[in-house]
Structure formats: structure tokens, C-alpha cells
C-alpha positions as CSV (number, residue, x, y, z in Angstrom):
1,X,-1.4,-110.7,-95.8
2,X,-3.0,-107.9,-93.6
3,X,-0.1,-109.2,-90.4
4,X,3.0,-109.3,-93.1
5,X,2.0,-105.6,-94.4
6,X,1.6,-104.1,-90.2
7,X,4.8,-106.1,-89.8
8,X,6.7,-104.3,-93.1
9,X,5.0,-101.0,-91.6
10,X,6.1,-101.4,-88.0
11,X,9.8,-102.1,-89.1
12,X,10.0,-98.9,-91.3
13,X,8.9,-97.1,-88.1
14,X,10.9,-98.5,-86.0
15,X,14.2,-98.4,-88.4
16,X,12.7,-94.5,-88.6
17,X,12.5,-93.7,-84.8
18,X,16.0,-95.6,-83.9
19,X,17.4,-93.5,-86.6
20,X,16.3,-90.2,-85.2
21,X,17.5,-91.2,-81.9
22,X,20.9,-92.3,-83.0
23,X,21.6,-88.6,-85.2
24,X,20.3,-87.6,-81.9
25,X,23.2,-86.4,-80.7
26,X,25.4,-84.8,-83.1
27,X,29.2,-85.4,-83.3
28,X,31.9,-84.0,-84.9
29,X,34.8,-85.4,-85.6
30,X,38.4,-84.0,-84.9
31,X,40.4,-86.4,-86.9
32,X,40.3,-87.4,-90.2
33,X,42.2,-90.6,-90.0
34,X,44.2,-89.4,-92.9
35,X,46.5,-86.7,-91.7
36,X,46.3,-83.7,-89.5
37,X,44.3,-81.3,-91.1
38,X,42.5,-79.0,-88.7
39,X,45.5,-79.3,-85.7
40,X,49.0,-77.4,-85.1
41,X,52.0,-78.0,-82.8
42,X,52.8,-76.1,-80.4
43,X,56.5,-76.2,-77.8
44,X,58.2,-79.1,-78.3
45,X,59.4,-80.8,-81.6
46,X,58.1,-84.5,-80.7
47,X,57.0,-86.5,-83.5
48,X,53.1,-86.7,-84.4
49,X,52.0,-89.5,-87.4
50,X,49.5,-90.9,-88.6
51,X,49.1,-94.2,-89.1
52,X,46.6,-96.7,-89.7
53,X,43.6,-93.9,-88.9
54,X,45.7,-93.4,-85.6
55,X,47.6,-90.1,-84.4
56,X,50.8,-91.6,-82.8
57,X,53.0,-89.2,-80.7
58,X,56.9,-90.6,-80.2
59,X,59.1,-88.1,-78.1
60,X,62.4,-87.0,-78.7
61,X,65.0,-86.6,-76.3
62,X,65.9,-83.1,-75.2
63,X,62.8,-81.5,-76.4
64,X,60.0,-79.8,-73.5
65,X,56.0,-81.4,-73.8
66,X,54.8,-81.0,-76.8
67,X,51.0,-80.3,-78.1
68,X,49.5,-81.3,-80.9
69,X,46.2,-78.5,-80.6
70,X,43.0,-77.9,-82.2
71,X,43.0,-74.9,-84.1
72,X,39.2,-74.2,-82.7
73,X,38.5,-73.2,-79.3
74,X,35.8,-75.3,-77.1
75,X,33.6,-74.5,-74.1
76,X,31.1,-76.8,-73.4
77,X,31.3,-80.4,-74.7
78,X,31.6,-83.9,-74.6
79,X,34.8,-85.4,-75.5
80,X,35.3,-88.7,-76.9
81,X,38.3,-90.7,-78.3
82,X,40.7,-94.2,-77.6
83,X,44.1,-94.1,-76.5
84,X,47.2,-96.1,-75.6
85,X,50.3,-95.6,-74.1
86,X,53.7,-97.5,-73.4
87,X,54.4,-98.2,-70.2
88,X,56.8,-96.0,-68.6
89,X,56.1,-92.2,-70.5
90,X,53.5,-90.0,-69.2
91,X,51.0,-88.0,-72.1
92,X,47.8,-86.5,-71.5
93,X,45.2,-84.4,-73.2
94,X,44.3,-80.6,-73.0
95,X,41.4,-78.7,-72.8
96,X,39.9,-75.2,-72.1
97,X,44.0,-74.5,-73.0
98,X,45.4,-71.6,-74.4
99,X,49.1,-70.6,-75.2
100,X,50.3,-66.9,-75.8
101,X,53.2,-64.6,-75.7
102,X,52.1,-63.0,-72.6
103,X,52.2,-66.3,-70.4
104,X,55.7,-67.9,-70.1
105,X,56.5,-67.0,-73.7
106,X,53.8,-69.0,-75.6
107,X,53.4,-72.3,-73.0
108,X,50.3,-74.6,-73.6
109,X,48.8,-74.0,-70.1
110,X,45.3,-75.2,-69.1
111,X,43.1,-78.4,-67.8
112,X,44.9,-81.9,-68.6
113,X,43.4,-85.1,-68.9
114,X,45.8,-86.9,-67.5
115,X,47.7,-90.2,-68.8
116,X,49.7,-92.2,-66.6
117,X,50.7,-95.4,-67.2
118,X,53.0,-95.5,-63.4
119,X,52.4,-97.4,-60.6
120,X,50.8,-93.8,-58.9
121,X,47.8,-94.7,-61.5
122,X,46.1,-91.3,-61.8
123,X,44.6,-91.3,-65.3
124,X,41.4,-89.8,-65.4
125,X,43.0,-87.2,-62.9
126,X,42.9,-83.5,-63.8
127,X,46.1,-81.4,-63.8
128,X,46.4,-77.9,-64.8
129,X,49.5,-77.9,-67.1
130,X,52.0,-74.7,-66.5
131,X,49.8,-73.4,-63.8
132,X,48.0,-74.4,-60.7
133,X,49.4,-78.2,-61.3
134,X,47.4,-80.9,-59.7
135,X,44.2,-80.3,-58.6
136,X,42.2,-83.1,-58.9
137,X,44.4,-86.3,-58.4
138,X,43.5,-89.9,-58.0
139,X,44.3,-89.5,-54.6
140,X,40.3,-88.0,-54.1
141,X,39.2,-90.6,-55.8
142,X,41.1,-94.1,-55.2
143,X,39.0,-96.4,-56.7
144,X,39.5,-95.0,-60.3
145,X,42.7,-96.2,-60.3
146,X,41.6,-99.4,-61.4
147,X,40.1,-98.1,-64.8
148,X,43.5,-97.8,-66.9
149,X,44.4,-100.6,-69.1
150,X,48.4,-101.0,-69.6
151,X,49.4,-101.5,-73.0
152,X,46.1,-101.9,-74.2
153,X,43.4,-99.1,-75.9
154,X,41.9,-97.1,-73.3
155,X,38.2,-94.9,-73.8
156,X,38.1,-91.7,-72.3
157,X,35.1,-89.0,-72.1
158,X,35.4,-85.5,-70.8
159,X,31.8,-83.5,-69.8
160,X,32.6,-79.7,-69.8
161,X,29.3,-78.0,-69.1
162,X,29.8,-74.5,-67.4
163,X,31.4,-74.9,-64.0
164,X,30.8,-78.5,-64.1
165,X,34.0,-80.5,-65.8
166,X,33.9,-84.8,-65.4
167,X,36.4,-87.4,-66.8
168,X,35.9,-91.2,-67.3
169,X,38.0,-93.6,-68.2
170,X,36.7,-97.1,-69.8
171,X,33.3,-95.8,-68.2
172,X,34.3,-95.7,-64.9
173,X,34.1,-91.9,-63.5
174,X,37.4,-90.5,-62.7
175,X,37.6,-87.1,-61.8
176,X,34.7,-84.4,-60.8
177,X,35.3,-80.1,-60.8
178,X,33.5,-77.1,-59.9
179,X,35.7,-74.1,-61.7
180,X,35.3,-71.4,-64.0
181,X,39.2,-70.6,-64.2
182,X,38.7,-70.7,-67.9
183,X,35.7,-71.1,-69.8
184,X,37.3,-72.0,-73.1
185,X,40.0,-73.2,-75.0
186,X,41.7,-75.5,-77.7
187,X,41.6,-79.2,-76.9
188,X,45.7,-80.8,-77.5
189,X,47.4,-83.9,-77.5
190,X,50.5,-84.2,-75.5
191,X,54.1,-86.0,-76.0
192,X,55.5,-85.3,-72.5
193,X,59.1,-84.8,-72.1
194,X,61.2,-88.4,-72.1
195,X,64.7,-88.4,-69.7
196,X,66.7,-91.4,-71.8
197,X,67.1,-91.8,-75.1
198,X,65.6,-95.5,-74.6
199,X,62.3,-94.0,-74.3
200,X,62.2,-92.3,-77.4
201,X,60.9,-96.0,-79.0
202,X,57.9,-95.8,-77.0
203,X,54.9,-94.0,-78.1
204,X,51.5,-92.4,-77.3
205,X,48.3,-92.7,-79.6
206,X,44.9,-91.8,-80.0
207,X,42.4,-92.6,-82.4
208,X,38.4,-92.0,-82.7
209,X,38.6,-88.9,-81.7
210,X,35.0,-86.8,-81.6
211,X,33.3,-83.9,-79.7
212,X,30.1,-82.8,-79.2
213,X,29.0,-79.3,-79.1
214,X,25.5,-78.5,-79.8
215,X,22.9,-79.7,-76.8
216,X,25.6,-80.4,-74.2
217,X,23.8,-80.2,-71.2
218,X,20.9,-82.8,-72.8
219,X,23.5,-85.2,-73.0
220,X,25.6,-85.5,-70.0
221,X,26.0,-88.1,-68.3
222,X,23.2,-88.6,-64.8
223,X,24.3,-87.6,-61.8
224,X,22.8,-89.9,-60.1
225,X,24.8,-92.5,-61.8
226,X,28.0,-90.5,-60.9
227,X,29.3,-90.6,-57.5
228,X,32.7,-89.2,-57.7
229,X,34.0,-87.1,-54.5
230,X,33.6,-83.7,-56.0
231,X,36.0,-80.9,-55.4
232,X,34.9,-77.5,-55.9
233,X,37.7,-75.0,-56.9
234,X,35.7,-71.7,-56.7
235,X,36.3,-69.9,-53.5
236,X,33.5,-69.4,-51.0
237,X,30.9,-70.6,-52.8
238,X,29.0,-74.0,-52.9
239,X,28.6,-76.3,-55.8
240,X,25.1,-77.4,-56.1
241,X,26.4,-80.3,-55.5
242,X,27.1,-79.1,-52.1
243,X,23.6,-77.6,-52.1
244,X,22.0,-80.5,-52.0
245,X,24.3,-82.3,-50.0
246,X,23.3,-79.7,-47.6
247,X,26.5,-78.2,-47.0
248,X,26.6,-74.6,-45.9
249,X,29.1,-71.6,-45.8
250,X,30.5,-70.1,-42.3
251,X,32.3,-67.2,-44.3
252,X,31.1,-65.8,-47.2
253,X,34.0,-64.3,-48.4
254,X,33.2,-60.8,-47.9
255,X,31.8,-60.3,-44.4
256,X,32.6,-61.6,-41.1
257,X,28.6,-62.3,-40.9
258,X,28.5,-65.8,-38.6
259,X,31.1,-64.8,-35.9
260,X,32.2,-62.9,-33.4
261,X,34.7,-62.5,-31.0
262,X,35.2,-65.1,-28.7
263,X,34.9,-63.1,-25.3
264,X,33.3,-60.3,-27.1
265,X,29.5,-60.1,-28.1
266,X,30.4,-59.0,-31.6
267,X,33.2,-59.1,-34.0
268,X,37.0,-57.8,-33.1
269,X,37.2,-54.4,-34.1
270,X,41.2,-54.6,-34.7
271,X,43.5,-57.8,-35.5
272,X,41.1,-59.2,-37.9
273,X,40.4,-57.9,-41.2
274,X,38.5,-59.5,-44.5
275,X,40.4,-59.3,-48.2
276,X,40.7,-60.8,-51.2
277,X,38.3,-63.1,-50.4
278,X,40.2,-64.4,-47.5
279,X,39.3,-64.0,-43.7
280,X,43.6,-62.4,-41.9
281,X,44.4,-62.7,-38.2
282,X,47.3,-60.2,-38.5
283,X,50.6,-60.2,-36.6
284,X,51.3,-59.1,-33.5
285,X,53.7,-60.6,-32.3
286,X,52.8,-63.8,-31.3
287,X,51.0,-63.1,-28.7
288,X,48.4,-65.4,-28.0
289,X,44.5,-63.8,-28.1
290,X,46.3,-60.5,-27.1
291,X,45.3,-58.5,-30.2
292,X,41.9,-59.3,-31.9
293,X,41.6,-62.2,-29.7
294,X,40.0,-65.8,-31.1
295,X,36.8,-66.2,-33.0
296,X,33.8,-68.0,-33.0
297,X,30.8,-68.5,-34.6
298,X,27.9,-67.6,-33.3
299,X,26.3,-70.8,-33.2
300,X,27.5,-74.7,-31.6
301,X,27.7,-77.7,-33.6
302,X,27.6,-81.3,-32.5
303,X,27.8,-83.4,-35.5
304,X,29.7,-82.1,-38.7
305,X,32.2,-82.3,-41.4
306,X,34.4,-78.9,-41.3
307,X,36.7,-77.9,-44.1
308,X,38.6,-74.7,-43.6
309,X,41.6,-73.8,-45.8
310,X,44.5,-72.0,-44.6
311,X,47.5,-70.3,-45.2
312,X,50.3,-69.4,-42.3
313,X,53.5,-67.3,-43.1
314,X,56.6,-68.3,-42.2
315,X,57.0,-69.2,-38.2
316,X,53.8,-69.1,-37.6
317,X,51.4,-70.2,-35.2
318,X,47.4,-70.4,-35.1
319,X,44.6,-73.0,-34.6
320,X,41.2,-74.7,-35.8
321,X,39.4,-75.7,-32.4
322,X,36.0,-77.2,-32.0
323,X,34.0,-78.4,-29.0
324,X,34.7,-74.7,-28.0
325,X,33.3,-73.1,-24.5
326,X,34.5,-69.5,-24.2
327,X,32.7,-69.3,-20.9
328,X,35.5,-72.0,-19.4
329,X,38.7,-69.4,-20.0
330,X,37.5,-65.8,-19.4
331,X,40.9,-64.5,-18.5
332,X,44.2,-64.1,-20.7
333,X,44.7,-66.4,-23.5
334,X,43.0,-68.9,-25.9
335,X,39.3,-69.7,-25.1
336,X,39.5,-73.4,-24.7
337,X,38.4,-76.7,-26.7
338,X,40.2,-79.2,-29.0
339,X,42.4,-77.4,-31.5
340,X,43.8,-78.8,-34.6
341,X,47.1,-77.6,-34.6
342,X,48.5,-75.0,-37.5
343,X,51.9,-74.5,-37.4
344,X,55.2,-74.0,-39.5
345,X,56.9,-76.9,-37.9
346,X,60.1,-76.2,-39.4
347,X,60.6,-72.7,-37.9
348,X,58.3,-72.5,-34.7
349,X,59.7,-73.9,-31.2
350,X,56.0,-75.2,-30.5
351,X,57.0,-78.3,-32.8
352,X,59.6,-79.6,-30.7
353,X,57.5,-79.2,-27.5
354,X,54.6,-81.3,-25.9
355,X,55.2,-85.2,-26.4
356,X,56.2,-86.7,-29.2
357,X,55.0,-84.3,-31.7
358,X,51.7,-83.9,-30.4
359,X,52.5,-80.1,-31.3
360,X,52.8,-80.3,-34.7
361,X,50.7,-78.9,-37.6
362,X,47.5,-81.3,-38.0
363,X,47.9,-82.9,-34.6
364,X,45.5,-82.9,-31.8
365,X,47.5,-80.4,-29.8
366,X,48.7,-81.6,-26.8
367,X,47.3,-84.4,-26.9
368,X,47.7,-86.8,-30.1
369,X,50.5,-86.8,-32.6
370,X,51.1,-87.1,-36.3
371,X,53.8,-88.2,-38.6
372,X,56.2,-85.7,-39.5
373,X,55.4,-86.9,-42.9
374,X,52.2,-84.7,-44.6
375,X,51.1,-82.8,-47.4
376,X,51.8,-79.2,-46.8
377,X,52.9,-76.5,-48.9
378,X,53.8,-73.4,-46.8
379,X,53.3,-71.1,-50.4
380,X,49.7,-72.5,-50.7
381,X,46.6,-72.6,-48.9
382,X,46.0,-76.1,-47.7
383,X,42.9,-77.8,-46.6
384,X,42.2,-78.8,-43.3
385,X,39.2,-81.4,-42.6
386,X,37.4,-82.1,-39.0
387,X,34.9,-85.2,-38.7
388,X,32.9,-85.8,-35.8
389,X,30.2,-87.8,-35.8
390,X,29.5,-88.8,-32.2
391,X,32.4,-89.7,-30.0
392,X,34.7,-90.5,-33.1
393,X,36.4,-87.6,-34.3
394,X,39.2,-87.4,-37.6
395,X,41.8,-84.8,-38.5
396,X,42.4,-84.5,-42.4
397,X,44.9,-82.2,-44.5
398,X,44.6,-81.8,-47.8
399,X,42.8,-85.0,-48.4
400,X,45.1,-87.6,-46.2
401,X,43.7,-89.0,-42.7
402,X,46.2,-88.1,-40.2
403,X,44.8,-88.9,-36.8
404,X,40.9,-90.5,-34.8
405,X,40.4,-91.3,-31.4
406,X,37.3,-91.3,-29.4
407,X,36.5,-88.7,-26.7
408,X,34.0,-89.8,-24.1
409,X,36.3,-93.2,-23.2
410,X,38.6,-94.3,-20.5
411,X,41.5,-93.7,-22.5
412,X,40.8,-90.4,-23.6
413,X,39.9,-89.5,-20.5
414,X,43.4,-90.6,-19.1
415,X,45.2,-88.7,-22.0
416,X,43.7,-85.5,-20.9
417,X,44.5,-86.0,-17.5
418,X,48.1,-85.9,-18.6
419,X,48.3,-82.9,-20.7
420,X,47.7,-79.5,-20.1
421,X,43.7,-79.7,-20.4
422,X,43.9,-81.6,-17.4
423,X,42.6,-79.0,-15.3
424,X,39.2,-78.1,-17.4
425,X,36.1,-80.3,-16.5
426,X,35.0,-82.3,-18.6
427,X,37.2,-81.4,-21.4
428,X,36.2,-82.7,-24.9
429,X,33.7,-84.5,-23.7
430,X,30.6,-82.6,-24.2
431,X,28.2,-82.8,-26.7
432,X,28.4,-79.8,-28.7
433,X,30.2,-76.7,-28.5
434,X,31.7,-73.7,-30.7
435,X,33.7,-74.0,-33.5
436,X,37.2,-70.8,-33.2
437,X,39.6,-69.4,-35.2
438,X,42.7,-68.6,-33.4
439,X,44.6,-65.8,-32.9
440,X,47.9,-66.6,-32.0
441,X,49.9,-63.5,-32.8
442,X,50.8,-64.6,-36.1
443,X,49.3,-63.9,-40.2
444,X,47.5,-66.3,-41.0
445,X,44.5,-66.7,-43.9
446,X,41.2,-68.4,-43.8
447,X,38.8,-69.0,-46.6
448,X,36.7,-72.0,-48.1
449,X,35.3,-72.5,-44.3
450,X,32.3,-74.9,-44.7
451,X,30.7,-77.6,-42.9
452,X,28.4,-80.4,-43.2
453,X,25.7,-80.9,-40.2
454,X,25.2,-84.7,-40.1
455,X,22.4,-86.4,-38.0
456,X,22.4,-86.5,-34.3
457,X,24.4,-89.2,-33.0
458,X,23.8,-88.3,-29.0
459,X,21.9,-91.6,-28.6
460,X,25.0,-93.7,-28.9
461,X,26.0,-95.2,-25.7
462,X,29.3,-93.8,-23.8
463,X,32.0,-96.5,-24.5
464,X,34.5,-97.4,-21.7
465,X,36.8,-98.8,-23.9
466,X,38.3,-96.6,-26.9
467,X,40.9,-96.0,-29.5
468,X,43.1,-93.6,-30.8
469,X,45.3,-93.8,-33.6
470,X,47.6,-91.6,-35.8
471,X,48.4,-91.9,-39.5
């Protein structure tokens, strides 16, 4: 009798605590199932329903993207709901959005969840509709490409907390953002514009749709369970992501603290100047380390991860080198070391000189080429990635591999020997050096400039035999 009544006792408990855990976490939901009390259109005329506790969008031919929106603005939450699309229309979701008057005549403009059902497979991405477009594509994170279902109900979760904004689809982790370009906004649903009239049958739909306000940070999702390539969108700062990676800044966006003139013993006193949170090699010419003259910083590196974005202007010419001894060239000209190439290709003679393209922007100059194909927007700043770790060195722009090759090799050594590095010693083959900005007579911008010290790889033996390869 005594064991049946602890038993009774011990299951009202139980039911008690699991039912305080599960109201937990509160959520509210954004659709009725009914109809679409609590949401407005906004730009386009597509059709929104609701059937069978589903919102269905259908698009109509003719008619820009159209937003179904939340009448109430959002900052931090967790977003919940189901979706399916038909193959061969693209939709999405907004949040932190916003339309009005003063910003092209009352477009929805903000952070996208994006939906895409195409063979590029980026749902999960992050594109900022009307505004800064893509800027977290699948392309950072490949394996999430896998996640969408075709045809088929899809779960998706967005984590706004702060700066830190995450996406999921059908649990896997899609996209991961450090920005505080808007804070808030309304969350919409969109019917993207359709090109035929065929695909005005097909449809997009979303159902279980719930948020959750109160608590957020409580409730997101581990980060050690999360590790999506991050990409952090606020300039010259570091995510603490970045922190902890251990990541540090060489320009702070203010100062030119952490360099100095390459053949000087401080910083240039003309040809450089600091600005809207930018580091500017101004014009003169194009003469090359004739004005300011090159930078450094005032320290060597020997195993890294750099990341320095740029911007040129038209015709320009200028260079990220590394390996860099400014004792080797103490006359006229460039100090010397290995240089990823910057360079308007399509207007500067530079590009059609050296061997087979080995002149280009992103190339190892001189000495290894590129494809002319790469992702480079002259109107933009663009990201340019170094990795060296030991003898094996990468070239990277704006997230796309474009050349390796090992230094310290027979075959490197040959290479040199036939370009115009040929009479340094020792070229590229030592195990540290400075890291330069070039001056090349040309405007060009720098900011974002961080890099990643990774552990001494000196111990590695020197390797006869070697590799290089361009993408």
C-alpha cells in the first residue's frame, strides 16, 4: 500500500516538474491557422491563403517580391516555423526588416532567410534583401547544403541575440553573423518575383509558425554544438568568437598603431592616411614606394591565417606581401617578399605581363597564376585570405581557393630562379618575416586586417619534392 501511494506521489511530481520545464520557454505564436490576423502586405500583389492551418503564397506574374509582414517589430528571438516550396521559385523569410518612404519608396529591405529550392542549394543562407545582398551564402558553409528537403516540409530556426544572428535548417546549422546593421525589425514572408506565367501554379507555404521573445539568451542553442564558419560583418572589431579563437587585430580602425614604414623606423608622414575606418595609400602616380613608401608591421610572423579586405580604384595597382625582409631592398622601390597580387586586371598593363597571368589580382606575383575567372567586385571591398602553415602556403579571395604551392622545395626553388626574385637569396624560403602593405602609386583601401597565429610548424622536415597548383 505504502510503495503504490510513493509511486502515485512520485508521478504527480514528476508530471509537476516536466510541466514546468516544458512552459519553460515561452512561445508565441504568429499565426492563427485561421486567417491573417496580426500580418499586412507589403510591394507586390502575390496571393497569400490560408488553408488547412497553412499560409500559402502563389505569385503572380508581373508583380515585384512580395511580403506578407508582422505588424510587430522583433529584436532578439528565436524563430520557429515549417515550410515548403516548389521546385523552381525562390521565397525566403525576413527579419530585423523594415520598409519606409525614405528607402526606395517603401521597399521591404533587411536580413532574409533564404529559400532556395535550385541546384546552388543555399537555404539557410542569409541575404540582405534591397541592400547589401548576399552576405552570408552557402558558399561559407558547403556542407549545409545538404539540409533542404525538395518538395517536402522543411523546419527552420533563426537565433537573433544582439550581434549574434544563426539559422538552421532541419537542425543542421546553416548560416552564423556578427552584425548590428539593424537591431530590430518586422519578421515577413516572401513570394519572390516568377518570369513565366507557368510558374504562377507553384507555391510557397509555411505553417507552425512561433517566436520566442522573453529569456532569449537562456535558450539558444550551445555553441559548442555549433560549428559553423562564422563571418563577422562589423568592421575592425573581433567577434568573441574570434576572441577565443585567438584571433587578433593588426589595424584598429582608427590608428596606424602596429606599423611603420617599411625603410623608416616609424610610420610615413605623407601618402598614408586613416578614414572612415579604412587604412588609404593615396595616389601618386603610380609610382612604386615613391610617396609614403610600403608598410609593415612592426612585428614577423611565421605561421598564420591573414585576412585583409581591400578596395582599389579603377587602374590600380598595390600588394599584400608576407615573408617580408626590408633589410634585402634598401634602395628604390618595393621592400621585397612574396606579394599577393591586387590589381584592376581589366585596366592595368601589369595583367598582361609576367607569364601566363602570374600578374593578375590574387596571384602569386611573378611567380604563380590564377584563373581569369574570380570573385571580384571592383565597387566593393573584397577579402583577401593568406594561409601559411609551414612550407604550404594558400591564396584566398573572398572565400574561393585560388592558388598553394610549397616554398622550401626543389620546384619552388626552380620557379624563382626564373622570375624576377631570382636574384634575392634565399627568397621565400625563410622562416618568418614581415607582413607589408604596398604602396604602388595608386588609392587603394585597407580595413578588417586580422590574423590568426597558428602553432609552430618549423620542425617539419624540408621536402625535396613539392607542388604547386592553381584554382
Amino acid at each position: 500500500m505504502m510503495f503504490k501511494k510513493m509511486k502515485k506521489i512520485f508521478a504527480i511530481v514528476f508530471c509537476v516538474a516536466f510541466g514546468l520545464m516544458a512552459q519553460a520557454q515561452q512561445w508565441e505564436s504568429l499565426f492563427n491557422g485561421k486567417n491573417l490576423s496580426g500580418w499586412k502586405q507589403l510591394n507586390g500583389k502575390a496571393k497569400y491563403m490560408v488553408k488547412d492551418n497553412t499560409i500559402v503564397g502563389q505569385p503572380v506574374m508581373g508583380q515585384p517580391n512580395s511580403f506578407l509582414t508582422t505588424k510587430r517589430l522583433y529584436g532578439d528571438f528565436i524563430l520557429e516555423f515549417e515550410f515548403r516550396v516548389s521546385d523552381g521559385i525562390n521565397s525566403g523569410v525576413q527579419f530585423r526588416s523594415a520598409a519606409s518612404k525614405d528607402y526606395q519608396n517603401g521597399r521591404v529591405h533587411g536580413y532574409q532567410f533564404e529559400i532556395d529550392p535550385s541546384e546552388r542549394a543555399w537555404t539557410g543562407g542569409i541575404y540582405d534583401e534591397a541592400d547589401r545582398l548576399w552576405i552570408y551564402p552557402l558558399t561559407k558553409n558547403p556542407r549545409a547544403r545538404e539540409a533542404f528537403k525538395h518538395e517536402e516540409w522543411n523546419k527552420a530556426r533563426i537565433e537573433c541575440c544582439g550581434n549574434m544572428i544563426r539559422t538552421w535548417v532541419n537542425d543542421v546549422p546553416c548560416a552564423r553573423l556578427w552584425d548590428n546593421y539593424r537591431p530590430e525589425g518586422f519578421i515577413a514572408l516572401q513570394v519572390h518575383q516568377v518570369g513565366s506565367k507557368a510558374d504562377e501554379a507553384k507555391t510557397v507555404s509555411w505553417r507552425n509558425i512561433r517566436i520566442c521573445t522573453k529569456d532569449v539568451e537562456q535558450y539558444l542553442t550551445k555553441s559548442e554544438r555549433d560549428h559553423t564558419p562564422e563571418v563577422n560583418l562589423i568592421d575592425n572589431t573581433l567577434s568573441p568568437t574570434e576572441s577565443a579563437q585567438g584571433w587578433k587585430l593588426l589595424f584598429d580602425g582608427q590608428t596606424t598603431n602596429g606599423w611603420r614604414g617599411a625603410k623608416l623606423d616609424g610610420f610615413p608622414e605623407k601618402g598614408w592616411t586613416v578614414s572612415d575606418g579604412a587604412l588609404h595609400v593615396h595616389s601618386s602616380d603610380g609610382a612604386e614606394s615613391a610617396n609614403g613608401g610600403d608598410i609593415v608591421t612592426t612585428r614577423t610572423w611565421k605561421n598564420f591565417i591573414l585576412k585583409v579586405d581591400f578596395k582599389i580604384t579603377e587602374g590600380a595597382n598595390s600588394g599584400i606581401k608576407y615573408f617580408v625582409d626590408p633589410t634585402l631592398n634598401k634602395g628604390a622601390g618595393s621592400a621585397i617578399g612574396c606579394e599577393f597580387q591586387i590589381l584592376d586586371d581589366l585596366r592595368h598593363p601589369d595583367a598582361k605581363l609576367g607569364v601566363k597571368g602570374n600578374r593578375k589580382l590574387g596571384a602569386l606575383y611573378d611567380l604563380i597564376p590564377v584563373s581569369d575567372s574570380k570573385p571580384f567586385d571592383i565597387n566593393k571591398f573584397n577579402t583577401a585570405m593568406v594561409i601559411v602553415r609551414g612550407n604550404h602556403v594558400e591564396h584566398w579571395l573572398n572565400g574561393e581557393k585560388l592558388l598553394e604551392y610549397e616554398r622550401n622545395t626543389q620546384e619552388w626553388d626552380a620557379l624563382v630562379a626564373y622570375s624576377k626574385y631570382r636574384d634575392w637569396p634565399n627568397f621565400g624560403n625563410q622562416p618568418e618575416g614581415y607582413i607589408l602593405l604596398q604602396d604602388h602609386g595608386d588609392a587603394v583601401s585597407f580595413k578588417n586586417i586580422k590574423i590568426l597565429e597558428l602553432p609552430d610548424q618549423t620542425d617539419m622536415p624540408r621536402q625535396r619534392r613539392g607542388q604547386w597548383r592553381r584554382r
